[in-house]
Kinemage of the C-alpha trace (Angstrom):
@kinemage 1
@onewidth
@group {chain A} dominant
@subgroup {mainchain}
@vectorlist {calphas} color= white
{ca unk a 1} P -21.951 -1.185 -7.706
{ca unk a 2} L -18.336 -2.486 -6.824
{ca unk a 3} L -15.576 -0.787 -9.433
{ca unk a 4} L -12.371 -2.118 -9.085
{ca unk a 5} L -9.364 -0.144 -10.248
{ca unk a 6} L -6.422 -1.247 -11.299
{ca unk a 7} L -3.503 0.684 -10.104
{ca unk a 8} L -1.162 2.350 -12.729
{ca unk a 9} L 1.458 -0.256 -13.844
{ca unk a 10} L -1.060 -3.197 -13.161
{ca unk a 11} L -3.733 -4.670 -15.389
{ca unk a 12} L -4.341 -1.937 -18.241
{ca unk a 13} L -3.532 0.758 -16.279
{ca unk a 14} L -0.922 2.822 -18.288
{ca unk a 15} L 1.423 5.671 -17.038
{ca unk a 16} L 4.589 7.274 -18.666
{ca unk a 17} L 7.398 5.979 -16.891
{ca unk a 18} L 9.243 9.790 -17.233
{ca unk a 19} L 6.651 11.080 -14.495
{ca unk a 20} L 6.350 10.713 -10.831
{ca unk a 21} L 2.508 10.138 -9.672
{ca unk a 22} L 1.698 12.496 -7.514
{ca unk a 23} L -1.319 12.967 -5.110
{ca unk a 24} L -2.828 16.180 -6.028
{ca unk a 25} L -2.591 14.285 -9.750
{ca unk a 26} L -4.709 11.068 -8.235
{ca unk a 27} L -7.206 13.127 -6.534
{ca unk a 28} L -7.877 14.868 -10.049
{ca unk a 29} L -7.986 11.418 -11.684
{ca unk a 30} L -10.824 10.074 -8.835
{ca unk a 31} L -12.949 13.503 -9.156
{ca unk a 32} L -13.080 13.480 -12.909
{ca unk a 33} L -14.157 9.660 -12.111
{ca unk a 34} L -16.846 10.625 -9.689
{ca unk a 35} L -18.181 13.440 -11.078
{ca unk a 36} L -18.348 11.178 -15.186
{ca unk a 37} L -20.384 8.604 -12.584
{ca unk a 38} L -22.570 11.161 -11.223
{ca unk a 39} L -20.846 9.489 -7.590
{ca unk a 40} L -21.895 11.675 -4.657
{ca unk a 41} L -20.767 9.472 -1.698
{ca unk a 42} L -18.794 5.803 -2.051
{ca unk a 43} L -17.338 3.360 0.196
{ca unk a 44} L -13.440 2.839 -0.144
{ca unk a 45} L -11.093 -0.672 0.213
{ca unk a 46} L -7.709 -1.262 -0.608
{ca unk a 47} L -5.460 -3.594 0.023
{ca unk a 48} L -1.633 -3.725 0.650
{ca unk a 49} L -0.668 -1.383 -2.173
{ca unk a 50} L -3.969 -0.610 -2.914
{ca unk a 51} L -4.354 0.852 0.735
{ca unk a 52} L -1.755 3.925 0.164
{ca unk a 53} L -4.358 4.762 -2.549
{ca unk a 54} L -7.271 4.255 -0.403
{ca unk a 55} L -5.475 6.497 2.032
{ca unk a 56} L -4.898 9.126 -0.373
{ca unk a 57} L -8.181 9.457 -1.607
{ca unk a 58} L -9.819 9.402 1.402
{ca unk a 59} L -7.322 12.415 2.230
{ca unk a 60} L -8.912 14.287 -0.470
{ca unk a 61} L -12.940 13.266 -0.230
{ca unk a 62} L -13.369 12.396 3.276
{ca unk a 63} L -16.857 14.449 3.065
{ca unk a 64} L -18.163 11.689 0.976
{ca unk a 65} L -17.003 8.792 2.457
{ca unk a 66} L -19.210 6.313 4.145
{ca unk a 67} L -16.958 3.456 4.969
{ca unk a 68} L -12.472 2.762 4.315
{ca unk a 69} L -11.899 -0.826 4.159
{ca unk a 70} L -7.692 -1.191 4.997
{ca unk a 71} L -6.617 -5.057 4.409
{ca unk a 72} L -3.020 -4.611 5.355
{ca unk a 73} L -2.330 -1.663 3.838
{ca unk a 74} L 0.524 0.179 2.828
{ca unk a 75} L 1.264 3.972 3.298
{ca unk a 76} L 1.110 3.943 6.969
{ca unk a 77} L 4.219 2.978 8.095
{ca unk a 78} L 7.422 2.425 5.913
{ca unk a 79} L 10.515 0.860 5.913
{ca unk a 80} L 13.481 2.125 6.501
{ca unk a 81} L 14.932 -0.004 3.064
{ca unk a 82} L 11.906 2.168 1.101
{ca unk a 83} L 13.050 4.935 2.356
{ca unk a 84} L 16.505 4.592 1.658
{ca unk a 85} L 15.488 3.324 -2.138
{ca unk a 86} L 13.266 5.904 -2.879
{ca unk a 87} L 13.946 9.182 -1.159
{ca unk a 88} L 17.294 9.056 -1.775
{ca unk a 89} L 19.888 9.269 -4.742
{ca unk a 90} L 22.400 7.025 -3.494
{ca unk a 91} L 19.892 4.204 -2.228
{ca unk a 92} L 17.947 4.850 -5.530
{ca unk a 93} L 20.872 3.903 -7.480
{ca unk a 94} L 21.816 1.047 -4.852
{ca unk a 95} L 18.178 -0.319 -5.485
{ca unk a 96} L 18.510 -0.055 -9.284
{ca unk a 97} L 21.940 -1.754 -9.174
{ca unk a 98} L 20.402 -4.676 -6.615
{ca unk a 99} L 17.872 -5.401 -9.381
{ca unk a 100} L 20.317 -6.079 -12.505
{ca unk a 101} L 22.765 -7.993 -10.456
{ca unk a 102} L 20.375 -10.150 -8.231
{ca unk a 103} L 22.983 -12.496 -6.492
{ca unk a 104} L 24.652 -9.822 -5.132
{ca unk a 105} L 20.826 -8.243 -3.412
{ca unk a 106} L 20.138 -11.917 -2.642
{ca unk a 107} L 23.494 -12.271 -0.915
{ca unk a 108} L 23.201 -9.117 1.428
{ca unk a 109} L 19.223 -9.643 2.241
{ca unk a 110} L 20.531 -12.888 3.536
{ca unk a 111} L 23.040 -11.461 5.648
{ca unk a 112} L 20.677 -9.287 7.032
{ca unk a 113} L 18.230 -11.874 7.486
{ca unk a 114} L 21.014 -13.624 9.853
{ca unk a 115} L 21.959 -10.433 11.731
{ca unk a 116} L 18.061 -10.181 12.290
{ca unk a 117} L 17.286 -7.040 10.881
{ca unk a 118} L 14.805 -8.723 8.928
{ca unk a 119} L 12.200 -11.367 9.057
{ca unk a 120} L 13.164 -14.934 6.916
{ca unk a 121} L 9.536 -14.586 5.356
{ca unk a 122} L 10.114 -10.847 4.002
{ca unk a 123} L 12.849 -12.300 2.387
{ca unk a 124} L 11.155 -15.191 0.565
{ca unk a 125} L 8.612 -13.072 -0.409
{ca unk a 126} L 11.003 -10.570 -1.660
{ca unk a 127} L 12.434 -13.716 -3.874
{ca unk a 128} L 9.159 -15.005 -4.816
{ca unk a 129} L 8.698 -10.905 -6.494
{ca unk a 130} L 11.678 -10.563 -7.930
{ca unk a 131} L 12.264 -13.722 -9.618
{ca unk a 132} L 11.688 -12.375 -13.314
{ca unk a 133} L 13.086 -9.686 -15.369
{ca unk a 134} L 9.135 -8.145 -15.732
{ca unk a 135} L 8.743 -8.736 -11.818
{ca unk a 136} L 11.936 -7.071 -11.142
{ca unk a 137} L 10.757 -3.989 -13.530
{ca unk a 138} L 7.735 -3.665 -12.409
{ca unk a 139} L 8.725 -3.521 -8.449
{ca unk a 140} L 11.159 -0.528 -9.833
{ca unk a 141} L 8.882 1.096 -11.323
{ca unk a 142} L 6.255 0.956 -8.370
{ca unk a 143} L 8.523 1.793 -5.414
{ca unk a 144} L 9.796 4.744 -7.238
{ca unk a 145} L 6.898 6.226 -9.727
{ca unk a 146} L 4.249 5.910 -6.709
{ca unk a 147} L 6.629 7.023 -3.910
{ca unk a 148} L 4.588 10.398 -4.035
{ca unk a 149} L 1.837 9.058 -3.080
{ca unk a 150} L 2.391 9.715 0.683
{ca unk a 151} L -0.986 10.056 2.445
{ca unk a 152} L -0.642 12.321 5.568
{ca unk a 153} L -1.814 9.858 8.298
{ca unk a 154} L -2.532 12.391 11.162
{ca unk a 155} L -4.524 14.584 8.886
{ca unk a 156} L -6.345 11.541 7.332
{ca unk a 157} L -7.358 10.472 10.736
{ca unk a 158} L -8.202 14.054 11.780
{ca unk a 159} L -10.691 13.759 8.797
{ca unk a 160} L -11.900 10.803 9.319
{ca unk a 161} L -12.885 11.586 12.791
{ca unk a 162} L -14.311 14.779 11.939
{ca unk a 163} L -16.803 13.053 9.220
{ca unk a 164} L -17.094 9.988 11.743
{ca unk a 165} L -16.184 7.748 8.765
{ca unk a 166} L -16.446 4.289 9.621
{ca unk a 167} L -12.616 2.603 9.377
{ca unk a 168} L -12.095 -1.197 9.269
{ca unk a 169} L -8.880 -2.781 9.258
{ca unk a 170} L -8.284 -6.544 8.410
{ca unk a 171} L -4.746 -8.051 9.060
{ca unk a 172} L -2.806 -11.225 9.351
{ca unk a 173} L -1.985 -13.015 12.490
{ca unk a 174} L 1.037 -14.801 10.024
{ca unk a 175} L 1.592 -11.455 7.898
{ca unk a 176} L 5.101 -10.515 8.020
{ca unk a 177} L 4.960 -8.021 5.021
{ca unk a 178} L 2.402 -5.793 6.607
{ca unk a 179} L 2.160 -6.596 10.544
{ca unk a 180} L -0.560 -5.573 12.864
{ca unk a 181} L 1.634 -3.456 14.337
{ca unk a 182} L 2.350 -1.364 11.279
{ca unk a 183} L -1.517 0.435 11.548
{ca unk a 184} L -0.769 1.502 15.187
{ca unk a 185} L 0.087 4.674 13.978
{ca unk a 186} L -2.922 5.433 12.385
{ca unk a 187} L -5.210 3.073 14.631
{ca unk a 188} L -4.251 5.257 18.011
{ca unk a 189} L -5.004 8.210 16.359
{ca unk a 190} L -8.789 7.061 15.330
{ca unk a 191} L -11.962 7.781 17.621
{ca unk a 192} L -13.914 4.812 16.101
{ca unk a 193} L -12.616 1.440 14.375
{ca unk a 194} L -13.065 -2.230 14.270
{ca unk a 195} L -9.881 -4.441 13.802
{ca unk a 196} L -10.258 -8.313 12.366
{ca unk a 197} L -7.267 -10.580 12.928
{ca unk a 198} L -7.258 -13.427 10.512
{ca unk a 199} L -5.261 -16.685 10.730
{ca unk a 200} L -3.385 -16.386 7.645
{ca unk a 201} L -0.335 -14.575 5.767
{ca unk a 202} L -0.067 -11.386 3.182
{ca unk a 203} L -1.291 -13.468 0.144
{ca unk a 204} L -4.247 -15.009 1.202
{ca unk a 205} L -5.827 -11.812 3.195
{ca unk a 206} L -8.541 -11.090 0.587
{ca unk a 207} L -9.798 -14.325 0.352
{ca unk a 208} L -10.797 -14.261 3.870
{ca unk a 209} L -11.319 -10.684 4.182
{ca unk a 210} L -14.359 -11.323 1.904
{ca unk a 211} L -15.310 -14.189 3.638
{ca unk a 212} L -15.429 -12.313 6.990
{ca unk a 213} L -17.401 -9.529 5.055
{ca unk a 214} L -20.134 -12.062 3.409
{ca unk a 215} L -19.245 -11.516 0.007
């Protein structure tokens, strides 16, 4: 049985926009889930977004996980411009200010594109997001309702080792949103786990992810 979730803010997913999600929240959410399935043990995947809730429920049922499927996944590694927009006041109300008055976040993301600081592609993409008033409210909402949901990777990879969970990442050779670099963190700390390089970007990673999985 394959159930796919969609996250809060996608699909039918509902949340109240006044409250921060927080993990110990999600983990009640997936137990009530398991336990209305009668779900002893389950297999995990998750990709980009979806991976910093992978991570974060693996955090909290590692004793009943068989396999974590991670297809460029956030929640390992962060940016420093996350960080800035969501752990702080200031760069929260920079990020909120960026959003209503779009030339002006445009204009410095291409200076900083120049100066290097960031790659050409993570700007296009960050265009291609952003390019509608529900895009732009919906990336707002996301970066700063789910920016609780901060799985602990040295004690998720202290689990996983300990219940010798099988981990398999899938990246992009072309991804510039989510390099193959960014799971080092978590990767070096890992006893056991299989990495598949695919010749392809962010967007098209599930595609061949299932491809290279049979499905």
């Amino acid at each position: 049985t394959v159930v796919a979730v969609d996250l809060f803010l996608h699909g039918n997913s509902l949340y109240r926009a006044d409250h921060l999600l927080t993990k110990p929240y999600w983990q009640r959410l997936i137990e009530a889930f398991l336990e209305a399935g009668r779900i002893n043990r389950f297999s995990l995947m998750g990709f980009s977004l979806g991976g910093r809730f992978a991570l974060a429920t693996a955090e909290a049922f590692p004793d009943r996980l068989d396999e974590l499927i991670l297809i460029a996944p956030d929640g390992i590694t962060y940016s420093i411009w996350y960080q800035l927009a969501t752990k702080t006041n200031v760069g929260e109300r920079l990020f909120k200010y960026g959003l209503r008055h779009l030339s002006t976040l445009y204009q410095f993301g291409h200076v900083i594109v120049r100066l290097g600081i960031i790659n050409r592609t993570v700007m296009r993409f960050a265009e291609m997001s952003l390019s509608t008033s529900s895009q732009r409210a919906l990336v707002y909402a996301v970066w700063t309702q789910f920016r609780l949901i901060d799985p602990n990777i040295a004690e998720v990879a202290t689990l996983l080792n300990q219940h010798r969970v099988r981990v398999r990442f899938f990246v992009g050779a072309f991804d510039r949103i989510i390099t193959s670099a960014a799971i080092l963190q978590m990767s070096n700390k890992l006893q056991r786990y299989e990495i598949t390089v695919l010749r392809t970007g962010h967007n098209h990673l599930i595609e061949l992810t299932t491809a290279e999985l049979g499905g």
